[in-house]
PQR file with spaces between the fields and no chain letter, atoms N, CA, C, O and H, PARSE charges and radii, in Angstrom:
ATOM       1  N    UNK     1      40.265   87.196  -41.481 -0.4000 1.5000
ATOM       2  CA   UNK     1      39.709   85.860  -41.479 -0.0000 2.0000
ATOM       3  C    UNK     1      39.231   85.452  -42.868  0.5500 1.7000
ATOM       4  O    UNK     1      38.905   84.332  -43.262 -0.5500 1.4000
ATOM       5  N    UNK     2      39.266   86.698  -43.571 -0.4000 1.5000
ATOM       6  CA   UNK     2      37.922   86.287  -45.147 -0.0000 2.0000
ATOM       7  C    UNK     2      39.198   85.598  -45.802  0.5500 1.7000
ATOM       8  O    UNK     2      38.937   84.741  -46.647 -0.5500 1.4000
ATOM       9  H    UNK     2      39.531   87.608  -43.251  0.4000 1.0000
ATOM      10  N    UNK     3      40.415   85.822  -45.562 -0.4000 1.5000
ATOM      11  CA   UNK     3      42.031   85.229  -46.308 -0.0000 2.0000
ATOM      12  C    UNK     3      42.621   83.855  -45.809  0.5500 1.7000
ATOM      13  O    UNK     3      43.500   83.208  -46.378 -0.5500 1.4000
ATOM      14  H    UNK     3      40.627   86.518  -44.876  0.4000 1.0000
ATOM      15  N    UNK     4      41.992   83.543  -44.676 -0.4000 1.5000
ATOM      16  CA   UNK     4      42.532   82.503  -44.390 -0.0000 2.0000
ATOM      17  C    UNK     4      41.561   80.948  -45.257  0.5500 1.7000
ATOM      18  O    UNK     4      40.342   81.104  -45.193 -0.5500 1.4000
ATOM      19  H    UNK     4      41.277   84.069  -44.214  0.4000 1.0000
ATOM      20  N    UNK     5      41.871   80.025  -45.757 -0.4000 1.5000
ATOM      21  CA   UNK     5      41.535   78.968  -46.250 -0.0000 2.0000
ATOM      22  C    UNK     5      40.963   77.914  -45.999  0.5500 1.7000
ATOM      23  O    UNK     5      41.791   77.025  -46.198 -0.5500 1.4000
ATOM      24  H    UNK     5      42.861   79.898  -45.809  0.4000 1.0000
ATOM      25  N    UNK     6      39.733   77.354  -45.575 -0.4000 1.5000
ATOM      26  CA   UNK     6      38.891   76.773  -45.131 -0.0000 2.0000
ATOM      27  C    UNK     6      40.458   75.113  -45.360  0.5500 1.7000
ATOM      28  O    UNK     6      41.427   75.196  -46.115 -0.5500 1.4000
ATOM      29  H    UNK     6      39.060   78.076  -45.413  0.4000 1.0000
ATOM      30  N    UNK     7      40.136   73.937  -44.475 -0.4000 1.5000
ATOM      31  CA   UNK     7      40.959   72.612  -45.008 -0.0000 2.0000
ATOM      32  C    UNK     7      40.201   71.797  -44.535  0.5500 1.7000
ATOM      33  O    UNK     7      39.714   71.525  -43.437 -0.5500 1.4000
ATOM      34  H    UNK     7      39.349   73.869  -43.862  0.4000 1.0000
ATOM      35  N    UNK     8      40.170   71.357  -45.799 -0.4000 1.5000
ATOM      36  CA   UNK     8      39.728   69.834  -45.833 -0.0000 2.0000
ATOM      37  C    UNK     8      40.435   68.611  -45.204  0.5500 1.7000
ATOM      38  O    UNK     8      41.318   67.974  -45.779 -0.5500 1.4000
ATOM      39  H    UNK     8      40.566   71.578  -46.691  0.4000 1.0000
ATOM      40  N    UNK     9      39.906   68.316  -43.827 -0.4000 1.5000
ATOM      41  CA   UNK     9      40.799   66.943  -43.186 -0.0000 2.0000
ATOM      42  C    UNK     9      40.459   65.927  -43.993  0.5500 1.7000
ATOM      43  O    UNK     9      41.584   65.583  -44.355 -0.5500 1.4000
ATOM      44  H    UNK     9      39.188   68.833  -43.360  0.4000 1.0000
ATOM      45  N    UNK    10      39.523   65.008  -44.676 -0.4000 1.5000
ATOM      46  CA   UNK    10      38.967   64.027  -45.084 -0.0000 2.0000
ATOM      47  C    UNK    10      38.208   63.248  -44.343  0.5500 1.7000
ATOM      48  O    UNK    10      37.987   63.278  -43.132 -0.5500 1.4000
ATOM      49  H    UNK    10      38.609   65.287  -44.381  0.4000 1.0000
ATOM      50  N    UNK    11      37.711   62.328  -45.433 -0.4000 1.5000
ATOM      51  CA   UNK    11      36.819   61.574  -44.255 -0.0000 2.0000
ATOM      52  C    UNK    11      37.583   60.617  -43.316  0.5500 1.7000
ATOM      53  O    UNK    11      37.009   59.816  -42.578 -0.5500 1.4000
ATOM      54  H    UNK    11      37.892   62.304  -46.416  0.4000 1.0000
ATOM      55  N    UNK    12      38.502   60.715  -43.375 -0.4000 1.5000
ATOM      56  CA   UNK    12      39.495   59.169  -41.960 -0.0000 2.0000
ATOM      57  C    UNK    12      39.771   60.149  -41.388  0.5500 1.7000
ATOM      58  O    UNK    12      39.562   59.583  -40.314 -0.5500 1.4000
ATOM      59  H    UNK    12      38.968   61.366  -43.975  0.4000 1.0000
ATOM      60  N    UNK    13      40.142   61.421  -40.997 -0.4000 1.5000
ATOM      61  CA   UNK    13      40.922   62.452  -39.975 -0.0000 2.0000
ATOM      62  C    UNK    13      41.323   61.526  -38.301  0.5500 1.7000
ATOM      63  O    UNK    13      42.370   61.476  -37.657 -0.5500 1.4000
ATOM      64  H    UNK    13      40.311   61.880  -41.869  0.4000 1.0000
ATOM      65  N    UNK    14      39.948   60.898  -38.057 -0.4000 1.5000
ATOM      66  CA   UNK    14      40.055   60.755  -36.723 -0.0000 2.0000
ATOM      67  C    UNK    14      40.746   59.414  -36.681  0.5500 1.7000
ATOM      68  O    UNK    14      41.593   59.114  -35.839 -0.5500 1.4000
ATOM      69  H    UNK    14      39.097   60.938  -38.581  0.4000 1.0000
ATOM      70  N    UNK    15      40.290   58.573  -37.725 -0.4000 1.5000
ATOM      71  CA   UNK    15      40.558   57.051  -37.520 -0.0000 2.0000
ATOM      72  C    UNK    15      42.534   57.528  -37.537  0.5500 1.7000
ATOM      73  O    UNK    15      43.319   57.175  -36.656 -0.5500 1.4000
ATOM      74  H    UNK    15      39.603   58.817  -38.409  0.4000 1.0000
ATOM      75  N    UNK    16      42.881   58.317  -38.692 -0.4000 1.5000
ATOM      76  CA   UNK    16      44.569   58.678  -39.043 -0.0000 2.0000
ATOM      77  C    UNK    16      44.893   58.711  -37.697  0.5500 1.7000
ATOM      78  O    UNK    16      45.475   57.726  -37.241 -0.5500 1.4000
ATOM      79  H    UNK    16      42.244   58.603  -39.407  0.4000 1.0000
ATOM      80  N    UNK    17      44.562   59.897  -36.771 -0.4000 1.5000
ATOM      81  CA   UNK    17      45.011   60.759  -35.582 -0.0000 2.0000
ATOM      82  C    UNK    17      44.918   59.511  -34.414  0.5500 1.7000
ATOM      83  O    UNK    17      45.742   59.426  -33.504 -0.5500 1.4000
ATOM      84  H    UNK    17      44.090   60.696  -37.142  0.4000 1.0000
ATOM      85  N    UNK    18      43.696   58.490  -34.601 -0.4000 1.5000
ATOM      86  CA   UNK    18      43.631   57.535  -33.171 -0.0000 2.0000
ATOM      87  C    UNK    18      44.782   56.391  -33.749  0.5500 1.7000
ATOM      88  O    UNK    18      45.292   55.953  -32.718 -0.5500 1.4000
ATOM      89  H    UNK    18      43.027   58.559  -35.340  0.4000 1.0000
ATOM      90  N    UNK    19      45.177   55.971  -34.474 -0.4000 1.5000
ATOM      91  CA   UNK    19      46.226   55.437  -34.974 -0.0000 2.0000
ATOM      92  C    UNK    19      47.521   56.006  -34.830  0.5500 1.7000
ATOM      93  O    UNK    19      48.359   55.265  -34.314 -0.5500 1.4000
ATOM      94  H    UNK    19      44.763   56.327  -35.312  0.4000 1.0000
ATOM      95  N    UNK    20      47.891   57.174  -35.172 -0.4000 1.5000
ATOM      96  CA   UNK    20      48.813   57.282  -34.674 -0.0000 2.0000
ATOM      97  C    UNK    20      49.643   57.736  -33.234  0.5500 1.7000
ATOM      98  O    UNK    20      50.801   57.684  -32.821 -0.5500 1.4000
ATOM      99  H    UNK    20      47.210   57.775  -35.591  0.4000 1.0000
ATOM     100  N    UNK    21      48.158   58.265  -32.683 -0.4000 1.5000
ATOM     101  CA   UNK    21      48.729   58.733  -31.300 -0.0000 2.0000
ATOM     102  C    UNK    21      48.609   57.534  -30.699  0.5500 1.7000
ATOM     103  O    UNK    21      48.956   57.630  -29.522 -0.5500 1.4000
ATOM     104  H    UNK    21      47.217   58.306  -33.018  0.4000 1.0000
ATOM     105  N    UNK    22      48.264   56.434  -30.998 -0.4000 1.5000
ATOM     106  CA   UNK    22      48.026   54.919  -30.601 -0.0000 2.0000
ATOM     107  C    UNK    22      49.626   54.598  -30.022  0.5500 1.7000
ATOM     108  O    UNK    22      49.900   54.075  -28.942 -0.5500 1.4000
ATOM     109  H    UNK    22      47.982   56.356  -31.954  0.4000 1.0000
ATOM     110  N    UNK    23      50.401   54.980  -30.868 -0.4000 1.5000
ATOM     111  CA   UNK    23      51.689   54.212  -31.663 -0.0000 2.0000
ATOM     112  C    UNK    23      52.963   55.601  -31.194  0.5500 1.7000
ATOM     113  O    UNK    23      54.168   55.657  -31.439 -0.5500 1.4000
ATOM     114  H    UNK    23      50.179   55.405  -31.745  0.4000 1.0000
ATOM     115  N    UNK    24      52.128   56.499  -30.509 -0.4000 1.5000
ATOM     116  CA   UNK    24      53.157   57.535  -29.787 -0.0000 2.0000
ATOM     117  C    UNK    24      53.820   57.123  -28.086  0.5500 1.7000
ATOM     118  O    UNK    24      54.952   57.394  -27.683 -0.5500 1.4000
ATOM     119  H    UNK    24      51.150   56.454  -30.310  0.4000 1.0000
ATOM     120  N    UNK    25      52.848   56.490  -27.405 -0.4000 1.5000
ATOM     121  CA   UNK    25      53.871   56.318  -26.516 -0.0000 2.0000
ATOM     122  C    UNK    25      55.226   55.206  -26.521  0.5500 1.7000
ATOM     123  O    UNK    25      56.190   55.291  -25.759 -0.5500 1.4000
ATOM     124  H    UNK    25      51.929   56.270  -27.732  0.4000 1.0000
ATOM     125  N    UNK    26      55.087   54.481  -27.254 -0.4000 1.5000
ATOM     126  CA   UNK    26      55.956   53.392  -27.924 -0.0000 2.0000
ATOM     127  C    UNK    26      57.541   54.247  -28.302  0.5500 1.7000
ATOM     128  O    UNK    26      58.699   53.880  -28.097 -0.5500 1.4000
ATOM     129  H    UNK    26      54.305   54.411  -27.873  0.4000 1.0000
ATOM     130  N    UNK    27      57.106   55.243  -28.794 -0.4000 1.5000
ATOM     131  CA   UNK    27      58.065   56.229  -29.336 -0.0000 2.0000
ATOM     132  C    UNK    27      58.884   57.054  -28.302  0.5500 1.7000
ATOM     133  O    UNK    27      60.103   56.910  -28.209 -0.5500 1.4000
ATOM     134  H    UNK    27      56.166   55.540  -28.960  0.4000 1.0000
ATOM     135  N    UNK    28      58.244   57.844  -27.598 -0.4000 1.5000
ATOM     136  CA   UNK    28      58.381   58.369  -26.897 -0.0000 2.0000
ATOM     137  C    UNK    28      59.113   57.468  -25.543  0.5500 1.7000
ATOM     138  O    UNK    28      59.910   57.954  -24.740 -0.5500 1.4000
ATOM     139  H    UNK    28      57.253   57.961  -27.674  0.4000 1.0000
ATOM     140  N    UNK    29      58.693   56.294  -25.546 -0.4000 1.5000
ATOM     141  CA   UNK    29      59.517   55.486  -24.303 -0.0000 2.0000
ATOM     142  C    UNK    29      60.808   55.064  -24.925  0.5500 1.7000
ATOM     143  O    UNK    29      61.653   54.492  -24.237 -0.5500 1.4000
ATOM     144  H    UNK    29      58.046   55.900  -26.198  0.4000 1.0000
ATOM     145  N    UNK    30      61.095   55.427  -26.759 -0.4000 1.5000
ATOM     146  CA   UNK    30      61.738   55.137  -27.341 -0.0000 2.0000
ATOM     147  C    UNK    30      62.128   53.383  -27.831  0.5500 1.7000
ATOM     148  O    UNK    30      63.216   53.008  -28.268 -0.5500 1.4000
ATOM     149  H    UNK    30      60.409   55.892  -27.318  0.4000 1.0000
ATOM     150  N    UNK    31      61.036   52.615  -27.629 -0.4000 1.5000
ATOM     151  CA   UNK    31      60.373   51.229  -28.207 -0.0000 2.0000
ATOM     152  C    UNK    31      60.659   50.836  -29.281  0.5500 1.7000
ATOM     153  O    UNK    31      61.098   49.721  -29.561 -0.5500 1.4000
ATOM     154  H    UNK    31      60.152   52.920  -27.274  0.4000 1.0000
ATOM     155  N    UNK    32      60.373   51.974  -30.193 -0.4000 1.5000
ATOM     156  CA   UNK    32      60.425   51.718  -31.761 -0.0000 2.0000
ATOM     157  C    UNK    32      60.556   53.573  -32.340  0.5500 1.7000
ATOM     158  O    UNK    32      60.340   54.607  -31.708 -0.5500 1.4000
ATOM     159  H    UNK    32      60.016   52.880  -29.965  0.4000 1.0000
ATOM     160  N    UNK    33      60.914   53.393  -33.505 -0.4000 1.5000
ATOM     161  CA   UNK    33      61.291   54.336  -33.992 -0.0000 2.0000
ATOM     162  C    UNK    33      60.514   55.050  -34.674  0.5500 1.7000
ATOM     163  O    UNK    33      59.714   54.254  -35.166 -0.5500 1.4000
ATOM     164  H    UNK    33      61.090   52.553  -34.018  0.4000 1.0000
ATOM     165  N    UNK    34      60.107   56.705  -35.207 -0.4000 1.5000
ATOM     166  CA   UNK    34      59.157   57.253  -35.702 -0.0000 2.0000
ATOM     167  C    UNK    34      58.896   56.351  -37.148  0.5500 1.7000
ATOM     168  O    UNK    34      57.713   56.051  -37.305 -0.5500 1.4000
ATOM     169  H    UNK    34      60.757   57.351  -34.807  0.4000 1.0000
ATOM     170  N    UNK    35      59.705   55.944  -38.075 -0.4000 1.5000
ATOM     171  CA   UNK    35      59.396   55.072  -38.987 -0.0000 2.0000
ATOM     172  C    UNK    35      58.459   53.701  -38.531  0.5500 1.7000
ATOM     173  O    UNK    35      57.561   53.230  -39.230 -0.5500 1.4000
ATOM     174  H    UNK    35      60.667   56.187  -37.947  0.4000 1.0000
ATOM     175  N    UNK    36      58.949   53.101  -36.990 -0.4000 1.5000
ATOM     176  CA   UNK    36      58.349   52.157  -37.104 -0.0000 2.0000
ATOM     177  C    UNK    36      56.680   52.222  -36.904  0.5500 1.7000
ATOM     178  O    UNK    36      55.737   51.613  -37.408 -0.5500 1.4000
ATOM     179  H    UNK    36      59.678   53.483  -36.423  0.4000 1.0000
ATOM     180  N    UNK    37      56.859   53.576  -35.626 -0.4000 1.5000
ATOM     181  CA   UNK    37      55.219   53.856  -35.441 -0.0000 2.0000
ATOM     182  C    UNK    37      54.520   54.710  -36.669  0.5500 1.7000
ATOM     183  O    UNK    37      53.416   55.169  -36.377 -0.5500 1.4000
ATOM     184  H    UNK    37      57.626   54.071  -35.217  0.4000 1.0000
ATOM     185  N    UNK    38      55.015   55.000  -38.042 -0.4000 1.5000
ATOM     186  CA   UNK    38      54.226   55.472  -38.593 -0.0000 2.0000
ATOM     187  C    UNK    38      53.972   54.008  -39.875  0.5500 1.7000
ATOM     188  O    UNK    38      53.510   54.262  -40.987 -0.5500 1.4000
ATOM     189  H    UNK    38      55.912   54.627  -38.280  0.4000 1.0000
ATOM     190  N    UNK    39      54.245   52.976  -39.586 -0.4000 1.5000
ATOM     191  CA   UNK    39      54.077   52.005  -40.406 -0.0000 2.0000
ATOM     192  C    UNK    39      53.273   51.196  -39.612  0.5500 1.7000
ATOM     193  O    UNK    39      52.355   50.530  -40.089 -0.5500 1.4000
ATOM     194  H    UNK    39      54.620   52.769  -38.682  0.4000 1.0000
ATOM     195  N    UNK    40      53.582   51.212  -38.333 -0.4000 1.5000
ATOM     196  CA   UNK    40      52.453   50.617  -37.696 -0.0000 2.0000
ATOM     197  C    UNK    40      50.888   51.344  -37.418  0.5500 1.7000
ATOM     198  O    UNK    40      49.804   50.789  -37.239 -0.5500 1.4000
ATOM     199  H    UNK    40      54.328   51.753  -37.945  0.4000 1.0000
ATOM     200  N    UNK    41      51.235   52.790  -37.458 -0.4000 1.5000
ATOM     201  CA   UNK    41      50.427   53.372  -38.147 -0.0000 2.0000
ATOM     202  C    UNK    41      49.244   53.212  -39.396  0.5500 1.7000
ATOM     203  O    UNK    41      48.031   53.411  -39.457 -0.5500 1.4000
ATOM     204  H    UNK    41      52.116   53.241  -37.603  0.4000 1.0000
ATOM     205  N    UNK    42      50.145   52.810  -40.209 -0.4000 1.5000
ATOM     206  CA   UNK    42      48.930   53.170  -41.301 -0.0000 2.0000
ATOM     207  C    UNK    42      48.542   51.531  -41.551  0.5500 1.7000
ATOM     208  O    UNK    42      47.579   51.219  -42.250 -0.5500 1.4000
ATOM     209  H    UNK    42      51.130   52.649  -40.160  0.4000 1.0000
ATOM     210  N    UNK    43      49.319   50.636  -40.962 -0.4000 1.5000
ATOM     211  CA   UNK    43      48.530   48.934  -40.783 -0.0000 2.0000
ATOM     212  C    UNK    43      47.163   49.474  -40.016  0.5500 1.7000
ATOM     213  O    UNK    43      46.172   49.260  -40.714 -0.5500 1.4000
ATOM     214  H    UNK    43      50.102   50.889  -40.394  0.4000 1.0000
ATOM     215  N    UNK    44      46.935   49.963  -39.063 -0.4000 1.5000
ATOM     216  CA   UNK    44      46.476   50.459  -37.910 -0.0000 2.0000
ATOM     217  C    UNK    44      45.285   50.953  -38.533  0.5500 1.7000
ATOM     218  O    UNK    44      44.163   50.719  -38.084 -0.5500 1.4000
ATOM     219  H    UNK    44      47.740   50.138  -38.496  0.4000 1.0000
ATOM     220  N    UNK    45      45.579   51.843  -39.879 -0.4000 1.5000
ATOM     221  CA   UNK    45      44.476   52.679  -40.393 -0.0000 2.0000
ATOM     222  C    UNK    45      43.501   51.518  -41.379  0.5500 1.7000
ATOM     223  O    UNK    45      42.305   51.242  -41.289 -0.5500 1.4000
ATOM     224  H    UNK    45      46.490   52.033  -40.244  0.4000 1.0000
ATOM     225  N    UNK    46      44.318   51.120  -42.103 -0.4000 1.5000
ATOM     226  CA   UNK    46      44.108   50.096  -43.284 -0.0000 2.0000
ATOM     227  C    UNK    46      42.940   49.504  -42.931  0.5500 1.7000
ATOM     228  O    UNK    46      41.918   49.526  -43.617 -0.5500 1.4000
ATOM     229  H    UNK    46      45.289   51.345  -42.176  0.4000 1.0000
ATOM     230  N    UNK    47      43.120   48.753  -41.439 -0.4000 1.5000
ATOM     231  CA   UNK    47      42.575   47.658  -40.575 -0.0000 2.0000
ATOM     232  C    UNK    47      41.077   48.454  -40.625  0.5500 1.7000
ATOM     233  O    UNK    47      39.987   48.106  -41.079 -0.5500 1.4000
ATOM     234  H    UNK    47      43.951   48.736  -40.882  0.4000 1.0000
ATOM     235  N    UNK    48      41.514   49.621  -39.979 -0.4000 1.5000
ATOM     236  CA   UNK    48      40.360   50.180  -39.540 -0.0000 2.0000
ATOM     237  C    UNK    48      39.052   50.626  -40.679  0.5500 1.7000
ATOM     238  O    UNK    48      37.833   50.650  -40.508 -0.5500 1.4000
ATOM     239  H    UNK    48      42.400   49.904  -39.610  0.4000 1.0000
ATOM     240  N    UNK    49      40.053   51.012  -42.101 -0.4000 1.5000
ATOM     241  CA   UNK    49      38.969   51.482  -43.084 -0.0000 2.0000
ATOM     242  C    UNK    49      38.432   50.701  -44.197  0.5500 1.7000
ATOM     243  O    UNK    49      37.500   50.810  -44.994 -0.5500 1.4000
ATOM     244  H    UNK    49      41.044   50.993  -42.239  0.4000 1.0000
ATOM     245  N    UNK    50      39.727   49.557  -43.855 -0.4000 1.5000
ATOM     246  CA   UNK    50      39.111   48.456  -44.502 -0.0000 2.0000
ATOM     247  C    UNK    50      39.227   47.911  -45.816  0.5500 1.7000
ATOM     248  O    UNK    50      38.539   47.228  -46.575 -0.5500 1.4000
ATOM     249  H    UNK    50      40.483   49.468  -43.207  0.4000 1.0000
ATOM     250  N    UNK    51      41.302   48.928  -45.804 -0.4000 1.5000
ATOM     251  CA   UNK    51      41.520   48.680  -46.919 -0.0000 2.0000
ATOM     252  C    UNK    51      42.710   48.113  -46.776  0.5500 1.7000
ATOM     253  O    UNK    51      43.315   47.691  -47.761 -0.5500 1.4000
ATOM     254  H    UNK    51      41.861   49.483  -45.188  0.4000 1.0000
């Protein structure tokens, strides 16, 4: 365990993760495409952090 590497998620981890699993069933019903949900994605994040 003393070898393994502590990681830094950042401070958005959760806002990233609720954004994109937002934008997973879309995918998965095959709606839109992994490009489209990871662009709608990070609109998603932007919104949220306010940038």
């Amino acid at each position: 365990m003393k070898n393994i590497p502590s990681v830094d998620f950042g401070l958005y981890t959760y806002e990233a993760d609720a954004a994109i699993m937002a934008n997973m069933p879309d995918v998965y019903s095959g709606k839109i495409t992994v490009e489209e949900a990871l662009k709608k994605a990070e609109e998603q994040l932007k919104n949220q952090i306010g940038k």
